[in-house]
C-alpha positions in Angstrom: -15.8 -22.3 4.5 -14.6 -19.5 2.6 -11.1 -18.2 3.0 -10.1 -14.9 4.7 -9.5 -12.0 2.6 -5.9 -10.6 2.4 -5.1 -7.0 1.9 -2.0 -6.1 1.1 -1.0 -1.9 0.6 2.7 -1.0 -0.3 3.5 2.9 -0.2 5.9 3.9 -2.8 7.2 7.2 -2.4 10.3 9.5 -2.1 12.0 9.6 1.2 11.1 13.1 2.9 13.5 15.6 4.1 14.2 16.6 7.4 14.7 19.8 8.4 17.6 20.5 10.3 19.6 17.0 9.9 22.6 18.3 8.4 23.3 17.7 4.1 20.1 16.4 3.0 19.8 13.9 -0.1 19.2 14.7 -3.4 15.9 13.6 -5.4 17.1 10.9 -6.9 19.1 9.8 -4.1 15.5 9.6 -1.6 13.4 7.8 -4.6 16.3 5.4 -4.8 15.5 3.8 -1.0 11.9 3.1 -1.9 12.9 1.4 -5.5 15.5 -0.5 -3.7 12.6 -1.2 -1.3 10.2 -2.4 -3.9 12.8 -4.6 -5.4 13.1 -6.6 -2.0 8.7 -6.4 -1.7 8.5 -7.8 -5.2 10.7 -10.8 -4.7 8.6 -12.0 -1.4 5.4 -11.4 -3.2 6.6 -13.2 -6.7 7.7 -16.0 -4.3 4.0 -16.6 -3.2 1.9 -15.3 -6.7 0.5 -12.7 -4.5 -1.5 -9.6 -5.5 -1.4 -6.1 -3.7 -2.6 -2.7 -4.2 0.6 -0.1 -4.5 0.0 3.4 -3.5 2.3 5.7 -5.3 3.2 9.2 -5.5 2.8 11.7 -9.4 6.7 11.8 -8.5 7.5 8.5 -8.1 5.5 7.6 -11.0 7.3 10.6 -13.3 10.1 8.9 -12.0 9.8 5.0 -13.1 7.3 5.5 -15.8 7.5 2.4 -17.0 8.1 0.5 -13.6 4.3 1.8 -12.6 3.3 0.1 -15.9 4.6 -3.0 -15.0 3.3 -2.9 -11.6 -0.2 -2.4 -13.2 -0.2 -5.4 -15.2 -0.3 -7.9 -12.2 -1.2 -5.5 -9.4 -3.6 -2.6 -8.4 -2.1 1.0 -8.4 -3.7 3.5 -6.2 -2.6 7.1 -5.0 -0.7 8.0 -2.3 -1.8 11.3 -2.1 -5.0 13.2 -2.9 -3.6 15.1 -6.0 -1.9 12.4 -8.0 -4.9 10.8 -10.0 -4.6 12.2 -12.7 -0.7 11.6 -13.3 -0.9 8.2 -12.4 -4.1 7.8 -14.7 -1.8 9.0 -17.4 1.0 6.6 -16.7 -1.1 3.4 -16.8 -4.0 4.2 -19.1 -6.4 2.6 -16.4 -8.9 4.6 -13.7 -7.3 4.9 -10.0 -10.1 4.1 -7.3 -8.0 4.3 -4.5 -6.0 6.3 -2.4 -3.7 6.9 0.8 -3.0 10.0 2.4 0.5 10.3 4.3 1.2 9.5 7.9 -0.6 12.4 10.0 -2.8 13.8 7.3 -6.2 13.6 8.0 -8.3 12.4 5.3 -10.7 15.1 3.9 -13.6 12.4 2.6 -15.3 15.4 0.7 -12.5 16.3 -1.4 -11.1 12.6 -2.0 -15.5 12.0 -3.7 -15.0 15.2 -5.5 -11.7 14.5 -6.9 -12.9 11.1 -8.4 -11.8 8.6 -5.9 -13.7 5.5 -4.4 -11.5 4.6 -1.4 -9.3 5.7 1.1 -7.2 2.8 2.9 -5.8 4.2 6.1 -8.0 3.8 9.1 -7.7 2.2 12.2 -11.0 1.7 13.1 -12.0 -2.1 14.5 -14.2 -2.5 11.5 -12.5 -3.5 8.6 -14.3 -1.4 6.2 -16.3 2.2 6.8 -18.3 4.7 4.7 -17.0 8.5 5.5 -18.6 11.1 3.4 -19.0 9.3 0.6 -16.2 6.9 0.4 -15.2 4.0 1.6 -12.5 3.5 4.0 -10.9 0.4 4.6 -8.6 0.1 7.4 -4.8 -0.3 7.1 -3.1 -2.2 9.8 0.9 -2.9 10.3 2.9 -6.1 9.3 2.7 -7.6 12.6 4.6 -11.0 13.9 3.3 -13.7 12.9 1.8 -15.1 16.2 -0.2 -11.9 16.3 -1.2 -12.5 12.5 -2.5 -15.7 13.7 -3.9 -14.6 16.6 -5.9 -12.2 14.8 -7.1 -15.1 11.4 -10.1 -16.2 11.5 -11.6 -13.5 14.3 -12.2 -11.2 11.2 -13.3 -11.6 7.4 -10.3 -9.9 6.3 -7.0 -8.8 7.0 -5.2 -5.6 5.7 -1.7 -5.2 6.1 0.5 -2.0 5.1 4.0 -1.3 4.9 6.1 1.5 2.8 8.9 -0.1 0.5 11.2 2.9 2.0 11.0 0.5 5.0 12.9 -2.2 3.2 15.5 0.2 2.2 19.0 -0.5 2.2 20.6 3.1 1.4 22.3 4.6 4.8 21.0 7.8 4.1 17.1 5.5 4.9 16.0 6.8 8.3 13.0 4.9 7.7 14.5 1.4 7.6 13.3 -1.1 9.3 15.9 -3.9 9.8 13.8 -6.6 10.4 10.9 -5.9 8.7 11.8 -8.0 5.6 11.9 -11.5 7.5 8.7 -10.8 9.2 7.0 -10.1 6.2 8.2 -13.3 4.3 7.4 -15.2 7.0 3.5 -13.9 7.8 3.1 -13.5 3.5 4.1 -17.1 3.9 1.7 -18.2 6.1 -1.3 -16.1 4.9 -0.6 -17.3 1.2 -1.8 -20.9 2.4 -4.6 -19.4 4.4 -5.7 -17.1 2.4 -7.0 -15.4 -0.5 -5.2 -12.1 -1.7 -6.8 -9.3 -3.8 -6.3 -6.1 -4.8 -8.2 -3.3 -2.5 -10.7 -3.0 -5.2 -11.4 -6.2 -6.1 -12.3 -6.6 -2.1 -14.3 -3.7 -2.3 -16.4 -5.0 -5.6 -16.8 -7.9 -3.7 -18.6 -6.6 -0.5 -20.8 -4.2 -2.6 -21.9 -7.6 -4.9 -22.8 -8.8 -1.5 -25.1 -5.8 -0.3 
């Protein structure tokens, strides 16, 4: 029997302002919470030799140049964003395939097949993988506790978990933090790694379109 596919999607972007909150962060203050974030993501998936896709924004990857590169060697970068190809094509010297747009912004599929890409990861629907003018969509679901993660193993071919590293932020200024979010995903990254296979998003998606 052949193992379930794991998906794993980290967002990597600059915390966002809000209006009307008082002294808002600086720049480098709001791409410090998602590095510190990354740091923490990193060390849980060094600790298991596990591979993920990371969605980043042209900012972040102006910002940590060669952070982005390093990421690359072991790991799949995609865009968070519909515009960034190109910058992040230029940081890593590879081709982007993928991409995520931001909470609340409606994919537009047209736009995403004109501007290059092959994927959008971001969909809720029940099927784990879609075709929507032209490209594919593979659904993005939420790190979950772990009874639910088993619940859900084995009742699909593959699971696809998302999470932004702003989440794992430490900084006060973090809105976004999610204080418990760290232990839940060592202990479901845990269990998956044994259960498991891990790829990047486009080695998944290679591997369903060899299989048509």
């Amino acid at each position: 029997m052949n193992k379930a596919r794991i998906l794993i999607g980290i967002d990597l972007e600059e915390l966002s302002l809000q209006a009307g909150k008082g002294q808002e962060p600086g720049r480098e203050e709001r791409l410090q919470v998602s590095r510190e974030g990354l740091d923490k993501a990193l060390t849980i998936l060094d600790r298991y030799q596990l591979r993920g896709t990371f969605f980043i924004t042209a900012a972040w990857a102006q910002a940590y140049p060669e952070m982005v590169r390093q990421l690359a060697r072991r790991h799949e970068i995609a865009a968070f964003g519909n515009i960034e190809r190109n910058t992040l094509e230029q940081v890593i010297a590879k081709r982007i395939y993928g991409c995520r747009m931001p909470v609340g912004t409606k994919p537009d599929y047209s736009a995403l097949k004109a501007a290059g890409y092959l994927y959008h990861s971001g969909g809720q629907q029940v099927k784990p993988m879609t075709i929507e003018g032209g490209i594919y969509e593979i659904y993005a679901g939420s790190v979950r506790p772990l009874w639910v993660t088993k619940f859900f193993l084995g009742r699909a071919p593959v699971i696809s978990l998302h999470f932004s590293s702003r989440e794992l932020g430490t900084q006060s200024i973090s809105r976004a933090g999610n204080p418990g979010l760290a232990a839940r995903l060592d202990s479901v990254l845990s269990y998956l790694s044994r259960k498991g296979q891990f790829m990047p998003h486009i080695e998944w998606l290679q591997e369903q379109l060899s299989d048509d």
